[in-house]
C-alpha positions in Angstrom: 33.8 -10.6 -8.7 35.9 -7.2 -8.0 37.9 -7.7 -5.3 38.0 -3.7 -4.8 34.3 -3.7 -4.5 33.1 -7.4 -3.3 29.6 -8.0 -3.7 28.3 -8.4 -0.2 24.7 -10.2 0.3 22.3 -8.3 2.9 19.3 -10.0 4.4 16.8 -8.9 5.0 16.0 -9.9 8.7 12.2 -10.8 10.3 9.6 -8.6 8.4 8.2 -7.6 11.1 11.3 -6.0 12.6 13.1 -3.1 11.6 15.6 -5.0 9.3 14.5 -3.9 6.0 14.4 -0.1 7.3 18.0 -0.3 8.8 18.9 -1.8 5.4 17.9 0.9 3.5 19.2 3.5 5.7 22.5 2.3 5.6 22.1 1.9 1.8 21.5 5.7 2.0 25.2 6.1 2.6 27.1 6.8 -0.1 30.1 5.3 1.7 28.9 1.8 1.8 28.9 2.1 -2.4 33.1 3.0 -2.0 33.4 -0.2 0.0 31.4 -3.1 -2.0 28.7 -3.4 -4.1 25.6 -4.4 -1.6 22.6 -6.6 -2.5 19.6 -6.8 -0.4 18.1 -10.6 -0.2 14.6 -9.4 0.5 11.2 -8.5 -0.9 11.1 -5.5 -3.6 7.7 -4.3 -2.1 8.8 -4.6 1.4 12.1 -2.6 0.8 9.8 -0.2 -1.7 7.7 0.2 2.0 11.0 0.7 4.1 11.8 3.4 1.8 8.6 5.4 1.9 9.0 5.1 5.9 12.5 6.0 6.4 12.5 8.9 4.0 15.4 7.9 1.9 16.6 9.1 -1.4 16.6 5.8 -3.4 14.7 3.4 -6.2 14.2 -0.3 -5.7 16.2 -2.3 -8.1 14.6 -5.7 -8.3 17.0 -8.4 -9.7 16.9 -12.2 -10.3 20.1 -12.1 -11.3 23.2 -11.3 -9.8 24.4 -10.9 -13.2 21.7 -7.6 -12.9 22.8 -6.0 -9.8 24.1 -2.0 -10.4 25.8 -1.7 -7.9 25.4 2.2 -7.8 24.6 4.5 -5.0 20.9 5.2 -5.3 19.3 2.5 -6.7 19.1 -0.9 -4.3 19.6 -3.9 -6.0 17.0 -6.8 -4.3 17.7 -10.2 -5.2 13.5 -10.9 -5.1 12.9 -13.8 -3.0 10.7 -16.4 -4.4 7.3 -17.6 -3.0 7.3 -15.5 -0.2 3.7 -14.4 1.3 3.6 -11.2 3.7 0.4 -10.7 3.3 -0.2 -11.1 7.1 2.6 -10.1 8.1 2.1 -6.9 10.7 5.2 -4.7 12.2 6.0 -5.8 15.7 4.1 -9.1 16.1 5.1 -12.3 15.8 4.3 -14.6 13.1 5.3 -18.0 11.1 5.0 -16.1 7.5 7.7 -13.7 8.8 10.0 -15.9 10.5 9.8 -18.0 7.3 10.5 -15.6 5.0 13.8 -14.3 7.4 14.5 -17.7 7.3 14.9 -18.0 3.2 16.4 -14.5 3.0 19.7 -16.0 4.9 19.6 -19.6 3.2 19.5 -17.8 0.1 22.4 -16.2 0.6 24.2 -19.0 1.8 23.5 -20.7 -1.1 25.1 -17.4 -3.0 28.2 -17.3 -1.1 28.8 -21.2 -0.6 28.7 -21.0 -4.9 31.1 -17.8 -4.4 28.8 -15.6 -6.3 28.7 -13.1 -3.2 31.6 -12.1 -1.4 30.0 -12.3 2.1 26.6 -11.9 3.9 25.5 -9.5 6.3 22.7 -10.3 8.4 19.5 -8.4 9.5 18.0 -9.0 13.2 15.5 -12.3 13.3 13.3 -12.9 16.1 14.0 -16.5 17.3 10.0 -17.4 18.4 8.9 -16.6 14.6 11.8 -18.5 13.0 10.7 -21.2 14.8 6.7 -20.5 14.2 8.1 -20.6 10.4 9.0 -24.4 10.9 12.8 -23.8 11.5 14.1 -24.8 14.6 17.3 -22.9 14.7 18.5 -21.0 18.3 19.7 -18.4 15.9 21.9 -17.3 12.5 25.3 -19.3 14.0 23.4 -21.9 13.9 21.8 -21.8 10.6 25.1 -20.9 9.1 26.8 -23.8 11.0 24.7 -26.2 9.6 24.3 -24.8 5.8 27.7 -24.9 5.7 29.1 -28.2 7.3 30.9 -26.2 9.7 30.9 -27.8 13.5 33.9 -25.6 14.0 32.2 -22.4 14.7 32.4 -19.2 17.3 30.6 -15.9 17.7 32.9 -13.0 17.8 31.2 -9.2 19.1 33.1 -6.2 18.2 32.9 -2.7 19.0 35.2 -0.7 17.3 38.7 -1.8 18.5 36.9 -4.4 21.6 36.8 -7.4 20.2 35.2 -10.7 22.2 34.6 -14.2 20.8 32.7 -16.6 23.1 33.6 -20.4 24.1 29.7 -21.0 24.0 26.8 -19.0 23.3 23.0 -20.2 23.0 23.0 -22.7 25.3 21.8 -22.7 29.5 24.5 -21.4 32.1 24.9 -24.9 33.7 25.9 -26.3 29.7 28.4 -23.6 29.2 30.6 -24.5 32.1 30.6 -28.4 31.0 31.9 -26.3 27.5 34.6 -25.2 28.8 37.2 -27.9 27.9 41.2 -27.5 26.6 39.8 -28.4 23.0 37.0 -26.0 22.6 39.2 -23.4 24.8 41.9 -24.0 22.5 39.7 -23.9 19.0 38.1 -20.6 20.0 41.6 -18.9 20.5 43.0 -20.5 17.0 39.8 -18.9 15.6 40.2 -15.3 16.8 44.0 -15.7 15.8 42.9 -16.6 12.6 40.0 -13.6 12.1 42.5 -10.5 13.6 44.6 -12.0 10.8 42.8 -11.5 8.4 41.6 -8.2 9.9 45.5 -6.9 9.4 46.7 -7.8 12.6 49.8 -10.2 12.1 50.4 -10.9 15.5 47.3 -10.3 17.4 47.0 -10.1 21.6 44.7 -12.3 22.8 43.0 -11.9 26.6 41.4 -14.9 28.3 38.7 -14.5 30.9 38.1 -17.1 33.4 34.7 -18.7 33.9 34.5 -18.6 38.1 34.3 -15.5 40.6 38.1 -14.5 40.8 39.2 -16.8 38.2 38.9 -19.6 40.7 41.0 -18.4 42.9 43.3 -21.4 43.2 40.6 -23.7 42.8 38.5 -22.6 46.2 35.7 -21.5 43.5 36.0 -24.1 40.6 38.8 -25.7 39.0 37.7 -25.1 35.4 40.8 -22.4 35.0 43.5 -25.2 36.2 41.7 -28.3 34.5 41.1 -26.6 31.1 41.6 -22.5 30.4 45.3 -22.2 31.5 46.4 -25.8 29.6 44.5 -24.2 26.5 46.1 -21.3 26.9 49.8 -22.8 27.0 49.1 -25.0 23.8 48.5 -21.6 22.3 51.5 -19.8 23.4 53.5 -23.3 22.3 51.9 -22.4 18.4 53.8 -19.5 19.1 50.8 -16.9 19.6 50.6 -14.4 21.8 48.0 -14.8 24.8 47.4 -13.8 28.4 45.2 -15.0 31.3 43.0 -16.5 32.2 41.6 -13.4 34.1 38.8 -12.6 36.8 36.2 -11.4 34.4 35.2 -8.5 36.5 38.6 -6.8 36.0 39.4 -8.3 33.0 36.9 -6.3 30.9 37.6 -3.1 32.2 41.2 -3.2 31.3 40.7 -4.8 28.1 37.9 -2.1 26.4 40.7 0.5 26.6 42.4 -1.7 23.7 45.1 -3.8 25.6 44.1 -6.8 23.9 43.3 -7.6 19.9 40.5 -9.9 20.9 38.9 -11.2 24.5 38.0 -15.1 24.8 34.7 -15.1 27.3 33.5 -18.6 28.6 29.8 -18.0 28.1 27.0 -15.8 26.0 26.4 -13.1 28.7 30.2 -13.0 30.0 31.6 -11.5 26.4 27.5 -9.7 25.5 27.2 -7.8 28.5 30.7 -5.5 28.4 30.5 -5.1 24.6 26.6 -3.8 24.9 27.6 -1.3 28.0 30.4 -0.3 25.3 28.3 0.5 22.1 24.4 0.5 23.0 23.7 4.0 25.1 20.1 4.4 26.9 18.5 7.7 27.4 16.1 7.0 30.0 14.8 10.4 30.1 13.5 9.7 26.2 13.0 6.2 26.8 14.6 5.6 24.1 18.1 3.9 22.5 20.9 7.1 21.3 23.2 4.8 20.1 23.0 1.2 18.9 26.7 0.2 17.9 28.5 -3.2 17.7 28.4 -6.4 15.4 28.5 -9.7 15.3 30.7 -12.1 13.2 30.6 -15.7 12.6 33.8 -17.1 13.1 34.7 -20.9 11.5 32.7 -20.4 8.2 33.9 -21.1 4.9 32.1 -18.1 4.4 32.1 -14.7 5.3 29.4 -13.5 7.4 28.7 -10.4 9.6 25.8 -9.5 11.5 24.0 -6.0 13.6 24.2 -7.2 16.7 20.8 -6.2 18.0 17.3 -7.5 18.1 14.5 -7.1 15.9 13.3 -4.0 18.1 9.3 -4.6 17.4 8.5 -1.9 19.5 10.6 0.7 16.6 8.9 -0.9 13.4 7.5 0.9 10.6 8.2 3.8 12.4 11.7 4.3 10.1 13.3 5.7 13.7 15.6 2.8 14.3 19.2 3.3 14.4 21.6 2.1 11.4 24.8 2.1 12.6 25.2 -1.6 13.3 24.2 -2.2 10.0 26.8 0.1 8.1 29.6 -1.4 10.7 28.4 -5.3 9.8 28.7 -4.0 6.2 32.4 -2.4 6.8 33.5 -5.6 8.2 32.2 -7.6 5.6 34.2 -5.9 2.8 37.4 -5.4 4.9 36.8 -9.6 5.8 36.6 -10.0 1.7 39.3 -8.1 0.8 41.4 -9.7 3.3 40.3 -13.2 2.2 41.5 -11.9 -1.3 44.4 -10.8 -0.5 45.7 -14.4 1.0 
């Protein structure tokens, strides 16, 4: 495998969704071909149909083979998915045949990069209701990569640009993420974004910790969670000698830390860390009714794998319609290859 150009797995996401088209469209790029060699884990056919609708310049490679793959600018290279019925399948409606096939798309790849044939995988949107109409009863892809991987260790990490936030807990109900917050979980989720701006380039990364109350607590007159666990997570951090500062009310915290004061922000819960990356990359024109800019991914931290992700839905309402917007695809591909040639480079 070239370490100058990884090969870098790219699923396909639900079907139904606009995965395969913001696939191709970043594919259209002739950048993405300087920065790895990109295979799609998908359907030839479908990807053949995502190219009619999007309008791009490009041939369907079909492979079996990684052995087969080009690797060249014009010309996608499909590792063709086996058994796989879409026959049913319809853009922007639910079904089991599309959550299914989602679902083989990224265990395929796993499979790829657990044998080391791929460099890393970068993941297209799935809708959660269909993966588990498909028989798979998964919350979503950390999940599925946790478990294909034997990795309990794991944490979601957004980033937009240089605003980078990885989350103490993520799919789970509001009341179970505050009985997450403990000193060992606290403590494992800042050791993992140490570890990830590391291999980013960042030798000696700043880390920012939000706290999980209104004000941080306030001295414990709203919840004690920053005294009992955050600040002595935080202090066995500093004592490994890194370099990190809080915990923080959350509502000032983010301001200050989207202007780039911090490497990487620890939030305490799925919508703490979601909501101020979103309001950084996704902009709304309600005029239009309709999305001007989609930015932002999502990495899985904890893997013995590489894996990036758009970090976006399957946006039913834009499928087949070849309108949806790429650029969280061709950033999830970017930080794939700069995660593989760092993981080289050690």
């Amino acid at each position: 495998m070239s370490a100058a150009r990884p090969l870098v797995g790219i699923t396909m996401g639900d079907p139904a969704g606009v995965g395969p088209e913001i696939a191709v469209k970043a594919l259209a790029q002739p950048r993405i071909y300087d920065l790895c060699r990109p295979v799609c884990y998908a359907d030839a056919d479908l990807l053949r149909q995502a190219v009619r609708l999007c309008g791009v310049d490009a041939t369907v490679h079909p492979i079996s083979d990684l052995s087969q793959a080009k690797g060249t600018f014009g010309a996608i290279d499909v590792f063709q998915l086996p058994g796989l019925d879409l026959t049913n399948v319809t853009f922007g409606k639910v079904s089991p045949a599309a959550g299914h096939a989602a679902f083989v798309a990224v265990t395929t790849a796993i499979e790829a990069a657990m044998k080391r044939q791929i460099a890393a995988v970068v993941t297209g949107p799935l809708h959660k209701e269909a993966l588990r109409l498909g028989g798979h009863d998964f919350p979503g892809h950390t999940e599925i990569f946790a478990h294909f991987t034997g990795s309990p260790r794991c944490a979601m990490m957004l980033a937009e640009g240089h605003f980078r936030v990885v989350h103490v807990s993520t799919h789970v109900s509001l009341r179970k993420a505050c009985d997450a917050v403990t000193i060992r979980r606290v403590l494992e989720v800042i050791d993992l974004a140490h570890e990830a701006l590391q291999r980013l380039g960042v030798p000696q990364p700043k880390i920012g910790v939000a706290g999980l109350n209104p004000h941080a607590g306030d001295g414990g007159l709203f919840g004690d969670e920053e005294e009992l666990a955050i600040q002595p997570a935080i202090e066995q951090a500093r004592q490994k000698g890194y370099d990190v500062q809080g915990p923080f009310p959350p509502d000032t915290f983010y301001p200050r830390a989207i202007t780039g004061v911090y490497d990487v922000c620890v939030a305490m819960y799925h919508d703490q860390g979601h909501i101020p990356v979103k309001l950084q990359g996704f902009h709304y024109d309600g005029k239009r009714q309709r999305w001007n800019s989609v930015r932002g991914i999502n990495i899985t931290l904890g893997l013995p794998i590489i894996r990036t992700s758009v970090d976006h839905g399957t946006a039913f309402d834009l499928a087949g319609r070849g309108i949806a917007s790429e650029q969280s695809m061709i950033e999830a591909i970017d930080y794939a290859a700069r995660l593989a040639k760092g993981a080289a480079a050690t």
